[in-house]
C-alpha positions in Angstrom: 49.4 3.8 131.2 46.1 2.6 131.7 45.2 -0.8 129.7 41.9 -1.3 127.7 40.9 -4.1 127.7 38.3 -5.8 125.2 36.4 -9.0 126.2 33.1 -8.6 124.1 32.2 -11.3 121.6 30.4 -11.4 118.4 27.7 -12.7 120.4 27.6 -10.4 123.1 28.3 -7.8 121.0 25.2 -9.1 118.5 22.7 -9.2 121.7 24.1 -5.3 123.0 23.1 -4.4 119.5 20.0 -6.2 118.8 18.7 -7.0 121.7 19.9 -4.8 124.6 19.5 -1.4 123.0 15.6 -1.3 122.5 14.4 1.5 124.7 14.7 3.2 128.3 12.1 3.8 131.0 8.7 3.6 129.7 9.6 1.5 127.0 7.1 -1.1 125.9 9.9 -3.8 125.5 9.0 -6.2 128.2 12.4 -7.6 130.4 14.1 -10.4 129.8 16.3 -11.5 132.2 16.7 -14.4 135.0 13.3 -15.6 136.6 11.6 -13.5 139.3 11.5 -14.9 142.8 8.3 -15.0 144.4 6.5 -14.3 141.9 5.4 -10.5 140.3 7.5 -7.9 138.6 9.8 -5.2 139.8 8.0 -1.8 138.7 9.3 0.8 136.2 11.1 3.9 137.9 12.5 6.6 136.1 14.2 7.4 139.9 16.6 4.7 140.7 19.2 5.2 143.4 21.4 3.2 145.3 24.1 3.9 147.5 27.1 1.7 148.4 28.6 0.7 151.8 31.4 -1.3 152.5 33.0 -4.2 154.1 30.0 -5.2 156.7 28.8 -8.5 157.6 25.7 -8.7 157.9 24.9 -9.8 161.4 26.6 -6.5 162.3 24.5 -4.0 160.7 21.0 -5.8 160.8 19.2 -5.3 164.4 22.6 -3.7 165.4 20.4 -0.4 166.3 23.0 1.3 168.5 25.6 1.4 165.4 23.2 1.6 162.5 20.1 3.2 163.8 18.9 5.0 160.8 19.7 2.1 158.4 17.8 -0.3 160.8 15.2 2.1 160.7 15.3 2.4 156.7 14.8 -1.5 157.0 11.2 -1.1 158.6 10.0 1.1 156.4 11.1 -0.6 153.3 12.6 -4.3 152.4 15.1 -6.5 153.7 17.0 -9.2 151.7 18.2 -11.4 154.2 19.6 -14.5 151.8 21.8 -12.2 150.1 25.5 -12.3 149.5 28.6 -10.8 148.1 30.4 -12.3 144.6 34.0 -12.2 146.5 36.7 -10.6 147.6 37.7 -7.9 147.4 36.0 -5.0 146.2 36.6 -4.4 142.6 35.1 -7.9 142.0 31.8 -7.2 143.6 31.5 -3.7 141.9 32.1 -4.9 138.5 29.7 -7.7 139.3 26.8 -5.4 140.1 28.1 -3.2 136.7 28.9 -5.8 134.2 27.7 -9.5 135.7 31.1 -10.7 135.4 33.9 -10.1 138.3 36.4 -9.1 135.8 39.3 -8.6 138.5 39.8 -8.8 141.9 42.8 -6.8 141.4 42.3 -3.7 143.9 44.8 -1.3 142.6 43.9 -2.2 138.5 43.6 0.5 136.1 42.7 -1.3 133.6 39.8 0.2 131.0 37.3 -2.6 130.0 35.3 -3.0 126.8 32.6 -5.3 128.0 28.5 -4.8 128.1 27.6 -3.2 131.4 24.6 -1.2 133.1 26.4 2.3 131.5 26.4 1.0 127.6 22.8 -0.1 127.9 21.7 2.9 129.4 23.7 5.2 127.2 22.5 3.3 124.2 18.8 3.6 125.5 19.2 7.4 126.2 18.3 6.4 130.2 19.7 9.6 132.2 22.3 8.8 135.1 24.9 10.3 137.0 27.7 8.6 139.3 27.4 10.9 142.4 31.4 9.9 143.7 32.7 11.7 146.5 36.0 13.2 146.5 35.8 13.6 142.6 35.4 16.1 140.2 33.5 16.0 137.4 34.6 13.9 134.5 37.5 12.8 136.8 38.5 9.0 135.8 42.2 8.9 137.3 43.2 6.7 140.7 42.8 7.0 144.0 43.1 10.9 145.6 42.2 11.7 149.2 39.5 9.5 150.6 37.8 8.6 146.8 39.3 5.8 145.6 38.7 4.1 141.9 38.0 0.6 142.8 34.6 2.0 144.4 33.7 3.6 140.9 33.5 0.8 138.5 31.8 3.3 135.7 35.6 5.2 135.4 36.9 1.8 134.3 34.4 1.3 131.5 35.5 2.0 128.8 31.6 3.6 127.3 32.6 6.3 129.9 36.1 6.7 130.5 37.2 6.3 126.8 35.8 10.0 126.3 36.4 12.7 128.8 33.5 14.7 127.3 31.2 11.5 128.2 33.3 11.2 131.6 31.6 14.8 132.2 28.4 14.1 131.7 28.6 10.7 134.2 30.4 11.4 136.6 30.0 14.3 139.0 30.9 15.3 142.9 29.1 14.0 145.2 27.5 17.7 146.1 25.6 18.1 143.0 23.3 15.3 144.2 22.0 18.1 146.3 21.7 20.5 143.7 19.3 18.0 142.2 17.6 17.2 144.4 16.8 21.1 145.0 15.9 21.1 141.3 14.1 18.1 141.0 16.6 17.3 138.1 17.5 13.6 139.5 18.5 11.4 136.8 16.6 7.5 136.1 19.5 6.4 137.9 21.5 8.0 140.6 24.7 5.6 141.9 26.2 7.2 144.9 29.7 6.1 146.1 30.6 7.7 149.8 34.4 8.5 150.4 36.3 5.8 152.6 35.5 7.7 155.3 31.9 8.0 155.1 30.8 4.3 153.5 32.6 2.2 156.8 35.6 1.2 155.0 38.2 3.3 157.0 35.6 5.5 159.0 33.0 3.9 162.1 30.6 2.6 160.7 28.5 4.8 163.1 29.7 7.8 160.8 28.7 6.3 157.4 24.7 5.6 159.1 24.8 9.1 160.0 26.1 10.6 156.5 23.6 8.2 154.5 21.0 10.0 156.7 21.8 13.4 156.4 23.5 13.3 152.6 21.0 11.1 150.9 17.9 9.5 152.7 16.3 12.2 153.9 17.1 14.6 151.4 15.4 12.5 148.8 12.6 11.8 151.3 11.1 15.0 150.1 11.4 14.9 146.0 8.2 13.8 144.4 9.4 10.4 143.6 10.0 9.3 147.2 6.2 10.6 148.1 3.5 8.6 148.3 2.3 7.7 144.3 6.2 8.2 143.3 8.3 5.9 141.5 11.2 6.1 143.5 13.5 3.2 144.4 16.2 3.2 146.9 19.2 0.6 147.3 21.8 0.2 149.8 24.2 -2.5 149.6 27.3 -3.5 151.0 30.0 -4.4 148.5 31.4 -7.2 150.4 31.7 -8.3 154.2 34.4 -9.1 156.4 37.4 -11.2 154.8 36.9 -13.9 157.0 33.5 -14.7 155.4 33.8 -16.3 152.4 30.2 -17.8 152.3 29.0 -17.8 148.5 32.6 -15.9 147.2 31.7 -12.8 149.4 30.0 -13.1 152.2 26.4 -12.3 153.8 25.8 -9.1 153.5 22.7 -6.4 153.9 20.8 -5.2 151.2 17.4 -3.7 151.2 15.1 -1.0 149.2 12.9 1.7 150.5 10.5 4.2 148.6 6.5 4.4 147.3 7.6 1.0 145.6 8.9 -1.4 147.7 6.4 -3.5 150.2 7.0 -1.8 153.8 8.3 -3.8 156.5 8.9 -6.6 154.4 12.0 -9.2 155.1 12.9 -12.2 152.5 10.1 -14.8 152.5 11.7 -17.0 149.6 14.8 -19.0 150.0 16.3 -17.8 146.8 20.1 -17.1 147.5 20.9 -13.5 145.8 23.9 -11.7 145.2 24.7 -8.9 142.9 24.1 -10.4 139.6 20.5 -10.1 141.0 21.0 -6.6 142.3 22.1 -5.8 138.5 19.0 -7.6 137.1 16.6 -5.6 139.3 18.0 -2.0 138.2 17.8 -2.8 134.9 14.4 -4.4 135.2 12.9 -1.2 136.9 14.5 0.9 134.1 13.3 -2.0 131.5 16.4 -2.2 129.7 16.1 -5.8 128.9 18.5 -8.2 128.6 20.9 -7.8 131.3 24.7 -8.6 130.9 26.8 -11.4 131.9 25.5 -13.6 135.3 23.1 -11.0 135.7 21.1 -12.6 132.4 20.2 -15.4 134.7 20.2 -14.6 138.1 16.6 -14.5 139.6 15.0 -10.8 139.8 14.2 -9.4 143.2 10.3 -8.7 142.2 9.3 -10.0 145.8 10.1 -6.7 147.6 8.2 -4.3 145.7 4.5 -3.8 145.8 2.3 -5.5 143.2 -0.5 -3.7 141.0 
């Protein structure tokens, strides 16, 4: 049996309502959340997308060119955080944490159905389109681990705004291949999360296979949508869930996490010293789809506004 669990408050339930709900992308609420870092905004994008990788430190993947040469060449082209870190280990913590703002669990194998604000009830309440893109699932599929998907990777099947309904499961949560029959029909949603199977993210495959796969599955397909051309809104994100276990540096680990698209300042590596982790991460979606308000740590952690490109 899988357990729901409720942890919202009258208060957090009161700023979900009032405050949280306002509007989607192109809203004119402005965002409220933790202070930006450098200074700036982060942009408005109705074409948010961010891929997850696993279990990396980052002194392995940045400059490591022979292992990672299409991610080190994303880097170039787009923006580096290099003062950023993971929440802890292991990885149903850190996914929750970029969902939510809370850790929840660090139970792996949990099954547990939460009732807690989160990226997904803002966004459904604001009527912002998304999809989880999971490989290895089918759509509407919120049960455990089968083949190389596994459930701790895809926090939105353990909320309970989506997995409490399997009509709203269907309209979430899709396979991983109809990312490319979006992309084909320009029919990508504001916000696009993309969760590899073990084998293609470098949790149980080489890591050499998951730089290929992001390549060839997602980079440079949506290299040639509108929103990733010059004058689009596009805004890609590739983060590592957590890094090795022996790094334990600020719950997590260091870890790499950068943007790329029209928005984000090219070439551009961390000037500020402002420590981020994925309460941040979660602040800066929401920001570029101005839902306001973000949820949990995320509410105060500082905004990553110094990689994208001022007006």
């Amino acid at each position: 049996m899988r357990i729901r669990f409720f942890a919202a408050s009258a208060s957090l339930a009161f700023c979900a309502i009032v405050l949280g709900c306002g509007g989607g992308s192109g809203s004119n609420s402005p965002f409220t959340g933790g202070p930006t870092s450098g200074g700036g905004s982060v942009p408005s994008s109705r074409h948010v997308v961010v891929v997850m990788e696993e279990n990396q430190i980052y002194a392995s993947v940045v400059g490591n060119a022979l292992v990672w040469p299409n991610l080190n060449k994303l880097m170039m082209q787009g923006a580096l955080a290099t003062n950023y870190y993971a929440n802890t280990h292991y990885s149903i913590g850190n996914y929750f944490m970029l969902t939510t703002g809370q850790i929840l669990t660090r139970d792996d194998n949990s099954r547990q159905i939460w009732n807690v604000d989160s990226i997904a009830r803002r966004m459904i309440s604001a009527g912002v389109s998304f999809k989880i893109y999971a490989e290895g699932a089918t759509q509407g599929y919120t049960g455990g681990n089968t083949g190389q998907y596994v459930l701790r990777h895809n926090p939105f099947a353990l909320l309970s705004d989506v997995a409490d309904s399997p009509t709203t499961a269907r309209k979430y949560i899709w396979p991983f291949t109809q990312l490319a029959s979006d992309i084909a029909s320009n029919a990508l949603p504001q916000f696009s999360f993309i969760i590899p199977s073990i084998a293609n993210d470098a949790h149980s495959g080489p890591p050499t296979q998951a730089d290929a796969w992001l390549q060839s599955k997602v980079v440079g397909p949506i290299s040639g949508t509108p929103a990733f051309k010059a004058g689009g809104d596009g805004i890609l994100a590739v983060l590592y869930d957590e890094s090795i276990v022996s790094d334990t540096a600020n719950g997590g680990g260091h870890v790499a996490a950068l943007f790329w698209g029209p928005l984000v300042k090219p070439g551009y590596r961390q000037s500020s010293k402002t420590v981020y982790q994925h309460q941040s991460m979660l602040a800066t979606w929401m920001a570029a789809l101005d839902l306001p308000n973000p949820p949990g740590q995320a509410a105060n952690a500082p905004v990553m506004s110094e990689f994208f490109v001022q007006k």
